[in-house]
C-alpha positions in Angstrom: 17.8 -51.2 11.5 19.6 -48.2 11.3 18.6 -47.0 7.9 15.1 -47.7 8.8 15.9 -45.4 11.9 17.3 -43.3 9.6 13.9 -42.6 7.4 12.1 -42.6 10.6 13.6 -39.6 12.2 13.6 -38.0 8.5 11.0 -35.0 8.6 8.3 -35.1 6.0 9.0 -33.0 2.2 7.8 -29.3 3.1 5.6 -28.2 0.7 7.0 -25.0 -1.1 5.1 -21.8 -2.2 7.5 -20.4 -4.4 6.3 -21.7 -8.1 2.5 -20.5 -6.6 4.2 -17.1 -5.7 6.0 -16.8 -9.2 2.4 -17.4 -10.7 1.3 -14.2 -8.4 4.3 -12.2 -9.7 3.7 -12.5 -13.4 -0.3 -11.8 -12.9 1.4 -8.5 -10.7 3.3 -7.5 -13.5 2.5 -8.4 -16.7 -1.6 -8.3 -16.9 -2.1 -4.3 -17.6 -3.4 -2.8 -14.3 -6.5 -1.7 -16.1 -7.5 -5.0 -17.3 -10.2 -6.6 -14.3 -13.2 -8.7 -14.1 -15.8 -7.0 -15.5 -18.5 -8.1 -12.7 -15.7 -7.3 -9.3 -14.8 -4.1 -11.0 -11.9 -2.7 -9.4 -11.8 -5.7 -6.7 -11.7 -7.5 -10.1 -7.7 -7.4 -10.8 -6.2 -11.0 -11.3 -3.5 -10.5 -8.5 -5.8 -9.5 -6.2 -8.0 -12.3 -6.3 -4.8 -14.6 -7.1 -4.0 -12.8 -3.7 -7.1 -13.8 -1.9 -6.6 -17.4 -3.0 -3.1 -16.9 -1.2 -4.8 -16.0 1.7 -7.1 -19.3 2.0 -3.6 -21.8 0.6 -2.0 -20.4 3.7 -4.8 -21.1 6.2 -5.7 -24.1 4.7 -1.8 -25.5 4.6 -0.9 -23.5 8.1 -0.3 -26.9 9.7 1.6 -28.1 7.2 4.0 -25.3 6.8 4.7 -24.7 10.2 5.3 -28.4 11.5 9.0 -28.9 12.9 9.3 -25.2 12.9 10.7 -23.5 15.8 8.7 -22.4 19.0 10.1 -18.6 17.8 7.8 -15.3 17.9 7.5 -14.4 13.9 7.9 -9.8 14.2 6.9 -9.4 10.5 3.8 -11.9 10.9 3.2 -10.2 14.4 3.5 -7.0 12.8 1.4 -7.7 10.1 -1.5 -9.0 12.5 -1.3 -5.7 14.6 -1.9 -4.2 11.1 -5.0 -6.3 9.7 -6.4 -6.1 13.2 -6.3 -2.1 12.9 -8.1 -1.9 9.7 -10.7 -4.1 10.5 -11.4 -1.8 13.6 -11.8 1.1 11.4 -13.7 -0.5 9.0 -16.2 -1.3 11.9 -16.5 2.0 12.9 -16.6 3.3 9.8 -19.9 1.3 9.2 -20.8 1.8 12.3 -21.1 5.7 11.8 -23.0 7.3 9.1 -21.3 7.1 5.8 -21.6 8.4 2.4 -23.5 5.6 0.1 -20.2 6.2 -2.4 -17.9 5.3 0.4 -18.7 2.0 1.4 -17.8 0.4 -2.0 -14.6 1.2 -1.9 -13.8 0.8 1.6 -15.5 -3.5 1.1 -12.4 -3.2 -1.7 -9.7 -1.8 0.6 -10.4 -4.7 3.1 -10.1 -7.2 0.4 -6.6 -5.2 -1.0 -5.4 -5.8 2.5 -6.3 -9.1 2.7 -4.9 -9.9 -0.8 -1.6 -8.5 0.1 -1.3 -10.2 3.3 -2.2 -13.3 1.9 1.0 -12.7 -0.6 3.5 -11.8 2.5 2.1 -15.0 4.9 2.1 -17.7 2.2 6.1 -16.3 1.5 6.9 -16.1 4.9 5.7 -18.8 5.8 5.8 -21.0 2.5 9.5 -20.8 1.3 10.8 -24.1 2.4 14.3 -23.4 1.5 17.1 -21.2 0.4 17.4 -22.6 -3.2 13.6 -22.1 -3.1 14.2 -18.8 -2.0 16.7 -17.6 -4.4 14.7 -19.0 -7.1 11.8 -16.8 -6.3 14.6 -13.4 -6.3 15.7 -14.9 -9.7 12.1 -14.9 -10.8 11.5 -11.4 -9.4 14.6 -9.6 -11.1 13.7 -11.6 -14.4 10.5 -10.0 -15.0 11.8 -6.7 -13.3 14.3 -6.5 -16.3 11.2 -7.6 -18.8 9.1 -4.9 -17.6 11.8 -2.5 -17.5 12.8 -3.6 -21.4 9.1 -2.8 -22.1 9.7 0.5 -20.7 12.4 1.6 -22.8 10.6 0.3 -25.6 7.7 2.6 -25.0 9.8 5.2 -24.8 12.0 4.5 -28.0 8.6 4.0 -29.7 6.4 6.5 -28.4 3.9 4.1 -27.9 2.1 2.4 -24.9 2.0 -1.3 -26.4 0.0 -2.5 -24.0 -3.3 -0.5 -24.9 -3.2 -3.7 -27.7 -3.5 -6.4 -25.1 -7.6 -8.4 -24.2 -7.4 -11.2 -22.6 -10.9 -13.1 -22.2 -13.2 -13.1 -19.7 -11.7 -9.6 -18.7 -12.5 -5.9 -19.2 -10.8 -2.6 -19.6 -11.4 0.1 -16.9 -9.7 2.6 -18.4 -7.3 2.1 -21.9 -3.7 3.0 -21.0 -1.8 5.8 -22.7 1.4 7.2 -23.4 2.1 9.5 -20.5 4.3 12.3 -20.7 6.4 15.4 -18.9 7.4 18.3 -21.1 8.8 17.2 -24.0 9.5 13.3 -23.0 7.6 10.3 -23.2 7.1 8.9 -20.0 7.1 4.5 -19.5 4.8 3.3 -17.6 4.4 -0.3 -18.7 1.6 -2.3 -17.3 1.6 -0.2 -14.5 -1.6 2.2 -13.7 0.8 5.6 -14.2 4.9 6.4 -14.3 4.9 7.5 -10.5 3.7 3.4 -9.7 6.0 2.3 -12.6 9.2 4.3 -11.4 8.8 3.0 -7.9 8.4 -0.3 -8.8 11.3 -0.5 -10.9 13.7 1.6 -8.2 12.2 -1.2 -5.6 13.4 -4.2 -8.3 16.8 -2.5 -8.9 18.9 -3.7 -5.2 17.5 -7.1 -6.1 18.2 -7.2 -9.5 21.8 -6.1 -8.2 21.8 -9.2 -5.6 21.6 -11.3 -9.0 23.9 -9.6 -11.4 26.3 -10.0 -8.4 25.8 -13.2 -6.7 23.9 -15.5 -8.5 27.1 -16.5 -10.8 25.8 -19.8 -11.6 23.1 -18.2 -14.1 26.5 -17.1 -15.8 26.4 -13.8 -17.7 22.8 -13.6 -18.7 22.5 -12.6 -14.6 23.6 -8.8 -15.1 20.6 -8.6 -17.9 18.3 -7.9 -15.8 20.0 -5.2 -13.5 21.9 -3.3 -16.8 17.5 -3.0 -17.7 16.4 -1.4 -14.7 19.0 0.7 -14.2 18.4 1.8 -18.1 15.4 2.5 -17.8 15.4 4.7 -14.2 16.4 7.9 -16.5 13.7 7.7 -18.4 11.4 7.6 -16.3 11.3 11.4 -15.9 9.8 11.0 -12.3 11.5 12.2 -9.1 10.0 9.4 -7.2 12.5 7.0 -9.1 15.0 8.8 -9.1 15.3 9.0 -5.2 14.5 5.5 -5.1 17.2 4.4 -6.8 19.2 6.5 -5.1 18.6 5.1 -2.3 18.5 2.1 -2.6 22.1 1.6 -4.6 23.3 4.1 -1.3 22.1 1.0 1.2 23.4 -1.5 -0.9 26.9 0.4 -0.9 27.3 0.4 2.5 27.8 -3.3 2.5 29.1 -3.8 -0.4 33.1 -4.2 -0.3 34.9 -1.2 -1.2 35.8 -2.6 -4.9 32.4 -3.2 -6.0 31.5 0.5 -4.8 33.9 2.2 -7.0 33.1 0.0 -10.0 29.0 0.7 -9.5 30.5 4.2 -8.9 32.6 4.1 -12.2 29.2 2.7 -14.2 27.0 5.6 -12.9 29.9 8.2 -14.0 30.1 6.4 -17.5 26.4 6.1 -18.0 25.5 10.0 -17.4 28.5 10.9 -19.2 27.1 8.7 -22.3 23.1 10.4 -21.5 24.7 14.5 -21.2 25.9 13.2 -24.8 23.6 11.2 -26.5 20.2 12.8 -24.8 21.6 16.3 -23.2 17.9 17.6 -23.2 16.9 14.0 -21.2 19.6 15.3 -18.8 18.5 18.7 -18.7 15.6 17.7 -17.6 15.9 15.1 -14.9 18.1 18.4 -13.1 15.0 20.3 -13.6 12.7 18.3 -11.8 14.7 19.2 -8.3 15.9 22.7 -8.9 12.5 23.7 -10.2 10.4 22.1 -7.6 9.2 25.1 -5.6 7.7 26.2 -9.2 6.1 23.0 -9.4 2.4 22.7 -9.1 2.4 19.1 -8.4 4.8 19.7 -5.1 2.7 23.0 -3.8 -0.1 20.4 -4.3 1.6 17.9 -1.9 2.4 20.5 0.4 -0.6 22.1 0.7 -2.2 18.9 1.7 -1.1 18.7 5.5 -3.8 21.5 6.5 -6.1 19.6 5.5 -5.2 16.6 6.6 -4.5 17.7 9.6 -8.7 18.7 9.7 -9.5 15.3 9.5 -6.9 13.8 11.2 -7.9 16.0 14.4 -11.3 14.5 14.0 -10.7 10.7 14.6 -7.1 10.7 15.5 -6.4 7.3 16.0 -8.0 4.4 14.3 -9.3 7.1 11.3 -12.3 7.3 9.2 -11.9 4.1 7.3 -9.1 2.6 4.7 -10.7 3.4 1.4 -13.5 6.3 2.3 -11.5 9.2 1.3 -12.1 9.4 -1.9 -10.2 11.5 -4.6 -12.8 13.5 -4.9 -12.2 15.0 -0.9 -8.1 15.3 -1.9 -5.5 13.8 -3.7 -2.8 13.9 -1.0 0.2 12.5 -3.0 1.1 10.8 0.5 0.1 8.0 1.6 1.7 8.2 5.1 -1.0 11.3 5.5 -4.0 8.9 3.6 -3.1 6.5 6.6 -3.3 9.0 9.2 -6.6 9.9 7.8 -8.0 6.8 7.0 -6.4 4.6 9.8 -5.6 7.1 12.3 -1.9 7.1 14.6 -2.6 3.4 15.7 -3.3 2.0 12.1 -0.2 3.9 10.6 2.3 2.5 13.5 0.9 -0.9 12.7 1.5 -0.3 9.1 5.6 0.8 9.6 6.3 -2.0 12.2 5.7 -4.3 9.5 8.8 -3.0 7.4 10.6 -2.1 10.9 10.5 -6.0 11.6 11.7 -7.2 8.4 14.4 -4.8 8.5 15.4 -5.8 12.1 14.6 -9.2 10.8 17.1 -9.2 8.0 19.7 -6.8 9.5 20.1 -10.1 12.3 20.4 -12.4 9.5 23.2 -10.2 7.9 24.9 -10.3 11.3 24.5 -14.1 11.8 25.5 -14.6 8.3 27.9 -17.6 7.2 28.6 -16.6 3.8 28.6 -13.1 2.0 25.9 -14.2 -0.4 22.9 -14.7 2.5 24.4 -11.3 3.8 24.2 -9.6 0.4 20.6 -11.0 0.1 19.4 -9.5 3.5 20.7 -5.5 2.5 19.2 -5.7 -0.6 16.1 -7.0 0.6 16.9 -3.6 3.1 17.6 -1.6 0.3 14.0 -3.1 -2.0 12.5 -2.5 1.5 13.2 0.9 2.5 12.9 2.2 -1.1 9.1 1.1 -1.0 8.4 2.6 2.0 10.4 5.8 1.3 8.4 6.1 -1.6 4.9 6.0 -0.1 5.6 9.3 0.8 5.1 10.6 -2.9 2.3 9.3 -3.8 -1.0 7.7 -2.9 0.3 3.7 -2.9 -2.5 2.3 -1.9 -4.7 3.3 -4.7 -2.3 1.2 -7.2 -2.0 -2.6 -7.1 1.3 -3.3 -8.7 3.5 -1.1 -6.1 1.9 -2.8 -2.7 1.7 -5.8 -4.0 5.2 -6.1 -4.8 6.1 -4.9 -1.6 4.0 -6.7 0.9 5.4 -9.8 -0.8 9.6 -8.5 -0.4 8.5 -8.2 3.2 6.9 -11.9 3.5 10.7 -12.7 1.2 12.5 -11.0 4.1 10.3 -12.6 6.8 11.2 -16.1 5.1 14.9 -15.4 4.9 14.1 -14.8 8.6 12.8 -17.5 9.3 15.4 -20.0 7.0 18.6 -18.6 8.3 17.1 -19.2 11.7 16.3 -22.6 11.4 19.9 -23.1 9.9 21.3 -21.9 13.0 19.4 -23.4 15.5 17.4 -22.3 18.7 19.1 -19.0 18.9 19.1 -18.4 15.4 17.8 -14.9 13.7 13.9 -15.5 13.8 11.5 -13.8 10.8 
């Protein structure tokens, strides 16, 4: 009698999203931006569409993966509502208003991005059924950060893109990638549309890739591959939106991180730019560049020139914006998505959009607080660090417009809403939420 109590009061096997969501990360990463469905054109990109199917697995499995959960308000989820709900409301009056005919395409693909990208962050906040599960899904995400960082370097060592070589059936190339480069230096961007979305990406990786190289000692030393890549290839990247990035992000990390581990990161960094001033000083040369000739710069007086004209528009529909996707390129190129938002979206679409990474940092800065061991706390400031550097970043450049950068981060948020949401389970009725 009792072990039949026993099963009876067992709770039924939780189905887990992670090997669907390690599926969505190698489509991210590793099928050439360029490369869609010839038909869906640029709504034709498999991690989109693997995103939309995310999307209808988590309503149709909603039931499932929320039974025996906790009665607790979800911020990140709640957040990411307030955000959907805002962009459908300028899309309706966007269509509601007259509208030039080469607008409403790519607004109808906007929508779907969004609802790709949230499909990603609510099947992983909702999905991950436990912390193995969880770390299994960083694991797979610092993996294939280091592989597409090692193709980086490759293309850089090589001087060639690599990837122009890949066709894969059934889809069609948009545009055939290129070696991109700044003054005298090849620039990587592996699968990635251009370096700017590349650099972020791999900055964004990095903290994680450090969680691993640090924590996950049971992979034994084939763990610190992946980090030792990514921080490699950062340098080389010659863009300034990596560079701060990474800076960035290592800064968070250090804060937590005990005072020995700081000074032998510290020690690393010292050793590596020593080893670049000798074996590339002109590399060096010109990474130093980049911030003490900025005001020379045409692609910074370009950035800055862009709030007056924002501001035009902006003063026009302030709050829910013109549309997400109807300012096209060939209005401005603002190098900012904070100020596409304002336009697009409007003040009440933008706030929307920065709750959700102001929950999942409030999320994860309660589960480093609540913590019971150093690795779950480790976990939850790089997750701030991966965070923060993608949201920093949007201020650089138009995010938005490339796949590979918000996918990547919509679904670190849904990782930090689920880290959330396992912790708090763990530790009861009062536990940290997600």
């Amino acid at each position: 009698m009792n072990s039949l109590a026993g099963i009876e009061r067992r709770s039924p096997a939780r189905p887990d999203a992670v090997a669907w969501l390690s599926v969505y990360v190698l489509l991210l990463f590793f099928i050439p931006s360029k490369l869609v469905v010839g038909p869906l054109g640029s709504a034709g990109a498999p991690s989109m569409l693997f995103g939309l199917a995310s999307l209808l697995v988590w309503f149709l499995t909603r039931s499932m993966l929320t039974r025996g959960a906790p009665a607790e308000p979800r911020p990140v989820r709640i957040a990411l509502c307030a955000f959907i709900f805002s962009v459908g409301v300028t899309y309706v009056i966007a269509m509601a208003s007259p509208i030039s005919a080469d607008e409403i395409s790519p607004a109808d693909v906007a929508l779907l991005a969004v609802a790709s990208w949230s499909g990603t962050l609510l099947l992983a906040h909702d999905g991950i059924s436990d912390r193995a599960h969880l770390d299994r899904l960083v694991w797979v995400l610092a993996v294939c950060g280091g592989l597409l960082a090692a193709l980086g370097i490759v293309q850089v060592l090589t001087g060639q893109a690599w990837v122009d070589r890949i066709a894969i059936p059934g889809l069609t190339v948009t545009e055939q990638p290129g070696l991109f480069h700044r003054g005298a230096f090849p620039r990587p961007s592996g699968t990635a549309t251009h370096p700017i979305e590349y650099g972020v990406l791999v900055s964004m990786l990095l903290p994680l890739a450090l969680h691993v190289a640090f924590r996950h000692v049971e992979r034994g030393r084939v763990r610190w591959l992946p980090a030792l890549a990514l921080a490699a290839v950062v340098p080389l990247t010659s863009s300034r939106s990596a560079y701060v990035g990474a800076i960035v992000g290592v800064a968070i990390c250090m804060f937590a991180w005990p005072r020995r581990r700081r000074l032998q990161v510290g020690a690393l960094a010292l050793v590596g730019l020593a080893a670049m001033s000798v074996v590339t000083p002109n590399l060096l040369d010109s990474i130093v560049n980049l911030f003490t000739g900025a005001a020379e710069d045409p692609s910074i007086s370009s950035r800055t020139g862009s709030f007056d004209i924002a501001l035009q528009f902006i003063s026009k529909q302030p709050f829910f914006g013109r549309g997400l996707g109807t300012f096209l390129p060939k209005y401005r190129i603002f190098d900012n998505q904070y100020l596409g938002l304002l336009v697009t979206i409007g003040i009440v679409g933008l706030l929307a959009f920065l709750a959700i990474g102001v929950a999942a940092v409030a999320v994860l800065l309660r589960v480093r607080r609540a913590a019971a061991d150093e690795r779950t706390s480790d976990l939850a400031v790089s997750l701030i660090a991966s965070i923060g550097v993608g949201f920093i970043s949007l201020s650089f450049f138009d995010a938005f417009a490339f796949p590979m950068t918000m996918g990547a981060l919509f679904l670190l948020l849904g990782v930090g809403g689920a880290l959330g949401r396992i912790e708090g389970a763990r530790a009861g009725p009062l536990g940290v939420g997600g």
